[in-house]
Structure formats: C-alpha cells, structure tokens
C-alpha positions in Angstrom: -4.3 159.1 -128.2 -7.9 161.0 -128.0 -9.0 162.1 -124.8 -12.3 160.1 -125.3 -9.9 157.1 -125.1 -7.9 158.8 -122.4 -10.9 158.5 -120.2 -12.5 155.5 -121.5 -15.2 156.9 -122.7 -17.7 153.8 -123.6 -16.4 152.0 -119.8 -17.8 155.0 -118.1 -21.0 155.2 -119.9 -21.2 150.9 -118.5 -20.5 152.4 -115.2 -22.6 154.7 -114.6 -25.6 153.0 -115.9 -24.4 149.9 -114.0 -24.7 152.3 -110.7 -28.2 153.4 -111.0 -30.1 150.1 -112.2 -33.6 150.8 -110.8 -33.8 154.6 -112.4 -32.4 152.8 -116.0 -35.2 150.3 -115.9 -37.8 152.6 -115.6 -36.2 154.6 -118.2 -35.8 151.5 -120.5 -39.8 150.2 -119.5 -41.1 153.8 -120.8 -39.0 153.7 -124.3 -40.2 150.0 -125.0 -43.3 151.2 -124.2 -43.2 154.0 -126.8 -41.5 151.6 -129.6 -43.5 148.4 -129.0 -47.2 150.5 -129.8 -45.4 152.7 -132.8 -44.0 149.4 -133.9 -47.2 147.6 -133.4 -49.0 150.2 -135.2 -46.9 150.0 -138.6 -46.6 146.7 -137.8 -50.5 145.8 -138.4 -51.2 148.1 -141.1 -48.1 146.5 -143.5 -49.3 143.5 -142.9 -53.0 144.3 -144.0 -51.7 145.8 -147.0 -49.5 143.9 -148.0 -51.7 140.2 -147.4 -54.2 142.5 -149.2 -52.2 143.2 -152.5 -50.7 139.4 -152.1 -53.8 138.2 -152.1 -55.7 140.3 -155.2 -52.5 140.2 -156.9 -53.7 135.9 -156.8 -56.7 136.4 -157.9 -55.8 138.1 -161.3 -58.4 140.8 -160.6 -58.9 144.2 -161.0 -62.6 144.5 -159.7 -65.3 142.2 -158.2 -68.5 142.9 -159.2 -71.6 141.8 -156.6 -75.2 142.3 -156.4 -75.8 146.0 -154.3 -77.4 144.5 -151.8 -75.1 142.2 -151.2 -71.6 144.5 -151.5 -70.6 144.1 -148.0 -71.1 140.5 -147.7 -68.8 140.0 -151.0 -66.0 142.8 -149.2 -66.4 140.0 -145.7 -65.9 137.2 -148.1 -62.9 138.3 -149.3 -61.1 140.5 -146.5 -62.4 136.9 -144.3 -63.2 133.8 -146.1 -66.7 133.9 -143.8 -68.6 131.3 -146.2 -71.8 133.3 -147.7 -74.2 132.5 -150.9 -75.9 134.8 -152.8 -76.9 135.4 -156.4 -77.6 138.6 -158.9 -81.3 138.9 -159.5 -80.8 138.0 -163.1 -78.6 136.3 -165.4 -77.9 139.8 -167.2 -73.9 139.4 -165.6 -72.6 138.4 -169.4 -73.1 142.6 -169.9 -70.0 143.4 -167.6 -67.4 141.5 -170.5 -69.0 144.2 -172.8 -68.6 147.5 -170.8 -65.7 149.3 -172.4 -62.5 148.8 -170.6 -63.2 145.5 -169.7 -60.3 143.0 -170.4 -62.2 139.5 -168.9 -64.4 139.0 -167.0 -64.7 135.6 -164.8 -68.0 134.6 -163.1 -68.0 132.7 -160.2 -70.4 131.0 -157.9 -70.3 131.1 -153.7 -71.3 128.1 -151.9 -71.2 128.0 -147.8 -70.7 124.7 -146.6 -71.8 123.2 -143.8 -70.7 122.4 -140.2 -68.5 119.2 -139.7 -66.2 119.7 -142.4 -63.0 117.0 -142.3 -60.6 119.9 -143.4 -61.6 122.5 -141.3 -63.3 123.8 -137.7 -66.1 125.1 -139.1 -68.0 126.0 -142.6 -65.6 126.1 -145.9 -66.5 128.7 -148.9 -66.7 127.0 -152.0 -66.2 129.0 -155.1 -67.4 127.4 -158.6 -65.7 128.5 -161.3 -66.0 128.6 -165.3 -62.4 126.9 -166.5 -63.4 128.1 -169.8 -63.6 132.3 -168.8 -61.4 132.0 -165.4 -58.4 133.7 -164.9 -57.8 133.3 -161.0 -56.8 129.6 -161.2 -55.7 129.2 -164.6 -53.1 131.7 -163.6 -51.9 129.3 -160.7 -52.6 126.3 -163.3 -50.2 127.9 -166.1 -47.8 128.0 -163.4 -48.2 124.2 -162.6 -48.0 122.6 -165.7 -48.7 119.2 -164.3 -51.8 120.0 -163.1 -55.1 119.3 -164.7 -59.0 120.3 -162.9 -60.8 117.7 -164.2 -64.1 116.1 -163.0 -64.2 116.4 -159.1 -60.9 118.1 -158.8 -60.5 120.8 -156.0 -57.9 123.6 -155.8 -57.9 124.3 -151.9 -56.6 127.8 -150.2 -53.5 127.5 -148.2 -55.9 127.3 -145.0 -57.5 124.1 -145.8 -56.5 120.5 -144.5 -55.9 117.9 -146.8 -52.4 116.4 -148.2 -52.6 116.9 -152.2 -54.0 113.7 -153.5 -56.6 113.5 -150.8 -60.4 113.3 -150.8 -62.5 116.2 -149.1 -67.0 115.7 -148.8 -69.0 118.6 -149.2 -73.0 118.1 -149.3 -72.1 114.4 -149.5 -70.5 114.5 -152.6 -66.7 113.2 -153.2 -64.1 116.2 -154.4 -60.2 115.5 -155.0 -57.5 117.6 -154.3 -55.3 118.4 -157.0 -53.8 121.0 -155.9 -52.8 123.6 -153.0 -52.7 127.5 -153.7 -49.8 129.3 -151.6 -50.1 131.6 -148.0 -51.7 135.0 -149.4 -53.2 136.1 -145.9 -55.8 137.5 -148.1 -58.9 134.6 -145.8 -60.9 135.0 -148.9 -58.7 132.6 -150.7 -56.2 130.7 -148.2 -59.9 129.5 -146.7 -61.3 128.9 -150.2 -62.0 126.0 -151.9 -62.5 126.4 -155.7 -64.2 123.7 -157.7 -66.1 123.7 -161.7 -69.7 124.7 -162.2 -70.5 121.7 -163.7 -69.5 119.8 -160.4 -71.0 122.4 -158.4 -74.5 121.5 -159.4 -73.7 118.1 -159.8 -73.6 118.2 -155.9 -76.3 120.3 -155.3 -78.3 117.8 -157.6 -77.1 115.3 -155.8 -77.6 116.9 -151.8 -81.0 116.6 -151.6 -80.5 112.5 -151.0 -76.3 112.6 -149.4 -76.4 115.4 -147.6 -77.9 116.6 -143.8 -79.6 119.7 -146.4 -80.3 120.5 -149.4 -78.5 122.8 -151.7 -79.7 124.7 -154.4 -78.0 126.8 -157.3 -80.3 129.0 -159.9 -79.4 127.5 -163.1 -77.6 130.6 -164.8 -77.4 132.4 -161.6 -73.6 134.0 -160.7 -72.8 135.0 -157.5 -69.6 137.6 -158.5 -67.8 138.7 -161.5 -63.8 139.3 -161.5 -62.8 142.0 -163.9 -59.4 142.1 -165.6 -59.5 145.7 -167.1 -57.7 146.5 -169.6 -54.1 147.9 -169.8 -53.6 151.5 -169.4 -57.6 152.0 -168.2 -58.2 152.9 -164.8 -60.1 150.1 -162.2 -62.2 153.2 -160.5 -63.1 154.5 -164.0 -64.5 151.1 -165.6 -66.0 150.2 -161.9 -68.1 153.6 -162.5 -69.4 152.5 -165.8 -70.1 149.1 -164.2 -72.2 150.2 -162.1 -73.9 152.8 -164.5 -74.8 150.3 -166.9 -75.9 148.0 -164.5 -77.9 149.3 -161.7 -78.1 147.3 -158.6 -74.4 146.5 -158.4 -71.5 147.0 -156.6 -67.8 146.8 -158.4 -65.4 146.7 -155.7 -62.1 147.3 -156.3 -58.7 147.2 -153.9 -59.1 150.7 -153.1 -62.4 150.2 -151.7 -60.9 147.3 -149.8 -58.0 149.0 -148.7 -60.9 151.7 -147.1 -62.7 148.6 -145.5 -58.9 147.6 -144.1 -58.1 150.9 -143.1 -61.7 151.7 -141.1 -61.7 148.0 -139.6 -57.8 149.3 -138.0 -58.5 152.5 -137.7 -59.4 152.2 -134.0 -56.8 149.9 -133.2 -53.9 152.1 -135.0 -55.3 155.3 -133.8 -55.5 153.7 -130.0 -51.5 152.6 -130.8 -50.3 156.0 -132.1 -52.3 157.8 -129.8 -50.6 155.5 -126.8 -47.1 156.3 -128.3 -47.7 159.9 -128.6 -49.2 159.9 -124.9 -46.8 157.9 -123.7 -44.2 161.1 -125.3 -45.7 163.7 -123.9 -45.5 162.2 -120.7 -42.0 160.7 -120.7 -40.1 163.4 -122.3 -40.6 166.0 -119.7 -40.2 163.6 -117.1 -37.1 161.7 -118.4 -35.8 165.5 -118.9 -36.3 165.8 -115.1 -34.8 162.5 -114.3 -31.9 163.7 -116.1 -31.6 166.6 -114.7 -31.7 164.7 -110.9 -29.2 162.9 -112.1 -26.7 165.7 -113.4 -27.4 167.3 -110.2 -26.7 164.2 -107.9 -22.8 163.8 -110.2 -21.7 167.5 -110.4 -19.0 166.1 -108.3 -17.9 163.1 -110.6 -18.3 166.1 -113.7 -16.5 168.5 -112.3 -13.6 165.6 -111.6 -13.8 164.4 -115.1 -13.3 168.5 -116.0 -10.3 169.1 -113.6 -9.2 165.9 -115.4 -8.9 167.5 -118.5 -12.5 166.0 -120.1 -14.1 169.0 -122.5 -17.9 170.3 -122.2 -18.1 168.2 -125.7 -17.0 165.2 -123.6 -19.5 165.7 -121.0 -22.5 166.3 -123.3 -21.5 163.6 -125.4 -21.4 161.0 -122.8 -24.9 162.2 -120.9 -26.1 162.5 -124.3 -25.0 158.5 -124.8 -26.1 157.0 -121.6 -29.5 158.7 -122.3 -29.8 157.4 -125.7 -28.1 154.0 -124.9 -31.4 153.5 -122.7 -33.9 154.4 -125.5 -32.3 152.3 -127.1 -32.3 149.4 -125.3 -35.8 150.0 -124.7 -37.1 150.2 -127.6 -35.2 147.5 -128.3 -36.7 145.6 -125.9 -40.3 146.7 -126.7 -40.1 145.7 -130.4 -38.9 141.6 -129.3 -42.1 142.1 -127.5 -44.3 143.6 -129.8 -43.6 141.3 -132.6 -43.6 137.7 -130.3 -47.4 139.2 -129.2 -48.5 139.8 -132.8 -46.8 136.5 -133.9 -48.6 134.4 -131.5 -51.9 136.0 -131.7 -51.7 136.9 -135.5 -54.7 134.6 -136.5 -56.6 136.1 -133.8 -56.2 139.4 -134.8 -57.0 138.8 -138.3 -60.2 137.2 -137.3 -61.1 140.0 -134.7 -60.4 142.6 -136.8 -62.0 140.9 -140.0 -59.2 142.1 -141.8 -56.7 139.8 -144.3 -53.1 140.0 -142.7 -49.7 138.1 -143.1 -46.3 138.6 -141.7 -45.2 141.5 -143.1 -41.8 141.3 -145.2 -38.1 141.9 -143.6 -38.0 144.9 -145.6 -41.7 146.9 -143.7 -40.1 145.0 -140.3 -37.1 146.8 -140.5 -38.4 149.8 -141.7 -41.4 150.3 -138.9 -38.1 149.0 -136.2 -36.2 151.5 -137.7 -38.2 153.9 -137.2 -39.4 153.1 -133.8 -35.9 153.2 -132.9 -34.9 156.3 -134.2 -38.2 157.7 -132.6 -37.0 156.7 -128.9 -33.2 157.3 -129.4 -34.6 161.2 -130.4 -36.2 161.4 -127.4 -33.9 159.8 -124.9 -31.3 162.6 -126.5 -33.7 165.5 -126.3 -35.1 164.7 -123.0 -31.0 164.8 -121.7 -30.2 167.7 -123.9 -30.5 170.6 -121.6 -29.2 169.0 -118.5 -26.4 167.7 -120.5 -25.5 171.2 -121.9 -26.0 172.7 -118.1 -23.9 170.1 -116.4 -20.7 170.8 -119.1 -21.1 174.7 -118.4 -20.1 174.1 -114.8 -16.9 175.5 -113.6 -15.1 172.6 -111.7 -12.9 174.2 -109.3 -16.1 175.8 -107.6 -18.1 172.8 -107.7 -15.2 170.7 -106.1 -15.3 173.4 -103.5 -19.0 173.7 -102.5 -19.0 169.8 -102.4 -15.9 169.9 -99.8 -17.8 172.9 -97.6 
C-alpha cells in the first residue's frame, strides 16, 4: 500500500478545502474570472471566423467586386445583411469575367426593402441574381435537385420568416418561397433574400402603382460582382488586377474581411485579454500570499502529517492539489458562465459588433476551454509553489515543539 493511500491523500485535500470555505471562494471567483474573459476572448474571435468562412464558403466566391465609393457599404452588407442599394457608374462590369485569373464571374443586384416586411422586424436585402452566370445559388440548387427558381421564386437566408411554400410582398409585388438556405452566421446571407433579374424589375416596374415608393433599377446597372478565380491563382493577386484594370473599384476578398472582423473585435478582445492578464498579475502574487497564510496557519497539521511518516513530495503534492483543485473549479465555473452570457446575447453581439458570428464548433469550444483551463490550473500551482516547497522543508519535531511552548 502507497503512503499516498496510507493517508488518504484525495480525503484530505476534501478536508481541508471543506475547512476554509470563504478563502476557497474567493480563490475560485478570481480563477473564473481569469478563464471566463480568456475564454470569452477565443470564444468571439472562432466564432467570427468561422461564421465568416461558413458563410463565403456559401457563396461560392473568391472576391466581391463593388463600386470604390461604395467598398464599405458592400463589406456592411455582407459582415451584416444591413439592406443598402447602389450601382457601378457604368455597365463596363462584363470586363471583370475577362481579367486573367478569373474563373466566373456572377453579377448581382442589391435591393433594400422597406419597413413593414411580414418576414422580418425591419428592412430585408434583396439580392437579384443572373440564373444563367450565378454560382452562389446554383451551388445550393445542384444540391437540391427538386428545386427549380422559376418566375417569382425566392431563395430566403436562414434568418427570414416564411415556411417553404409560402408567399412573401416586397414593393407590392407577390414572391414564392421555394426554398430555405442553411445557418451560415455570415448576416449577409442568412438575412438575404435572393430573387432573378428579370423579376427584380418586374417589381420595380410594377412599384410605382403597389407599393408606399417607388423603386428604380438602371437597366444594365450591377450592384456587385462575385469572382470565382481560378484554380491555383491567388484571390489578392487577381483582386490587384481587378482593380488595375478597372479604376473606381473595390475587390474585396475574405482577407480583407477577416481585417474588418478583426478591427470591429479588436477592442472587445484586447479589453478581454487585457482583463485576464490584469486579473494575473494581480491574483498570482496575491493567491501566492494567501498560500503562504495558509501554510503558515497548518505548520502544525504538516508537521503531524511529517511525524506521521508523509514525505516533503507528499506535502508539496497535496498543497500543490488543493491550489490547483481551486483553479480548477473556477475556471470551471467561469467558462458555464461565459458561454450561457455569449449564448443568450449572441445575436446582440453580432449586431453590436457588426460582425458575422455563429456558435463556434465543439472542436474551437474545447480548445479555447482547454486552454483557459490549463491557463488557471498553472497559476493556482505556481502561485502555491513556493509555500508548498517551504512548508515540506520544515522539520517536524521543532515545529511540534514551538506550537506546544
């Protein structure tokens, strides 16, 4: 039998946590503390990227291509679904499917709907499409054989309200759902509605006399492009020449939206990592000194357990373990917390933030809880280290004596 069993190790680590209760659960509030913003932190930023990548990964593209002056509107429409229209100056946007390293290309037109809207709170971005040069919906139509866009027929973002089947009324004119597109987080497309060009000006033709305004759409006019570029070229590299060949647009591409993601957090991560690391600097040194309190207030009971026959490693190992059984627990208890707050207010964030973002998968969630709790297990151990150490170097028969003098 091992002396660790000899003297129960894991019943006296119970004990002695069980006898200081108040200490422990200031111990355990600072570790969840430290664990819930690290946590938070990761937490926000896989989410972002990963609704990001879901979300292009839908849309088939490579690069969007918008009018210059109009490059952060098109970055808002996509990061946000916020409904916008706007047009190039000309109808010169057939040049992009030439530029070399171009593998389609896929106009599309942006409608903002109005107020009022049955399937939604407030305005809905429409999005016409060419069926013919698409590659964003066909993708999801390939996928759903039984599906045909026909006159009318709407493909709705996961977002949207409406059962399949059902009727939705934009600028008075009568659209039918065929279909539903799945969760991407990417707002851009779970609040998008995508219709045909041809309907889209039938509506607009049809608005001045159905609906509360009129709309109008430049015959010709485009609002974006989508770029598919081709296998084996680089996205920044054919963006470049984009650009260069025609002046007065903007390619944007995921990296660039990733940037836009990553400045739009940036304050909120920084404030979380800069909380945990403050939160550090302040606990460790004083968890160290609790610790050490605490060694000092059971030389007794140590000096006991070493007259019993328990080793320095003994001691060390179980100060070590009730220190690191409390990080544990609270950080623990700080990521339950951290992830109910950032489920409940998910939506929220997304739309404060004007950033896409989804549930990250169990694979990031155990990876940033993983790492938050090896973070506040290292410092509950290093903050008990040196009293630990100091306690076990004791000699027992002198410290039995003081205490009895």
């Amino acid at each position: 039998m091992s002396r660790s069993n000899t003297f129960g190790f894991f019943r006296l680590v119970t004990q002695n946590l069980a006898n200081r209760p108040w200490r422990n659960l200031a111990a355990i509030a600072a570790f969840a503390i430290i664990a819930g913003t690290f946590f938070s932190a990761q937490y926000l930023m896989n989410g972002a990227r990963q609704s990001l990548d879901t979300g292009i990964d839908r849309m088939g593209a490579d690069i969007m291509v918008v009018p210059k002056e109009y490059s952060s509107a098109g970055e808002t429409v996509l990061l946000t679904g916020q409904p916008t229209s706007f047009f190039f100056q000309d109808s010169g946007f057939e040049q992009i499917a030439r530029v070399p390293g171009v593998a389609k290309a896929s106009p599309e037109i942006f409608i903002a709907t109005l107020y009022g809207q049955a399937c939604c709170a407030g305005p809905v971005q429409l999005i016409a499409i060419d069926p013919a040069r698409d590659f964003t919906i066909s993708s999801w139509l390939q996928d759903n054989p039984g599906v045909v866009m026909g006159k009318d027929d709407i493909i709705v973002g996961n977002s949207i309200a409406g059962d399949v089947g059902s009727n939705l009324l934009f600028y008075g004119h009568t659209f039918h759902i065929v279909g539903r597109l799945g969760r991407t987080g990417l707002m851009g497309v779970d609040m998008a509605v995508f219709t045909r060009f041809e309907d889209a000006y039938t509506m607009a033709d049809e608005s001045g006399v159905k609906a509360a305004r009129k709309l109008t759409i430049p015959p010709g006019m485009v609002s974006a492009v989508l770029v598919r570029v081709a296998p084996g070229t680089a996205p920044a590299t054919v963006a470049a020449e984009i650009t260069s060949e025609l002046p007065g647009t903007k390619a944007i591409t995921p990296g660039g939206l990733l940037s836009t993601i990553a400045g739009r957090l940036g304050s909120v991560t920084t404030m979380l990592y800069g909380s945990s690391i403050a939160v550090t600097a302040v606990s460790v040194p004083l968890l160290a000194l609790v610790a050490a309190m605490v060694a000092q207030e059971r030389k007794s009971e140590i000096a006991i357990l070493r007259s019993l026959g328990a080793t320095r490693s003994f001691i060390v190992r179980l100060m070590l373990t009730e220190s690191v059984t409390l990080a544990f627990a609270g950080a623990m208890a700080g990521i339950v917390v951290a992830s109910v707050i950032l489920l409940a207010f998910q939506d929220f964030i997304a739309l404060t933030l004007k950033i896409p973002f989804m549930i990250p998968s169990p694979a990031y969630i155990l990876v940033a809880a993983g790492s938050s709790l090896a973070l506040s297990s290292g410092i509950g151990g290093l903050a008990a280290l040196w009293p630990a150490i100091h306690s076990s170097r004791s000699e027992p028969y002198e410290t039995i004596r003081k205490g009895a003098s």
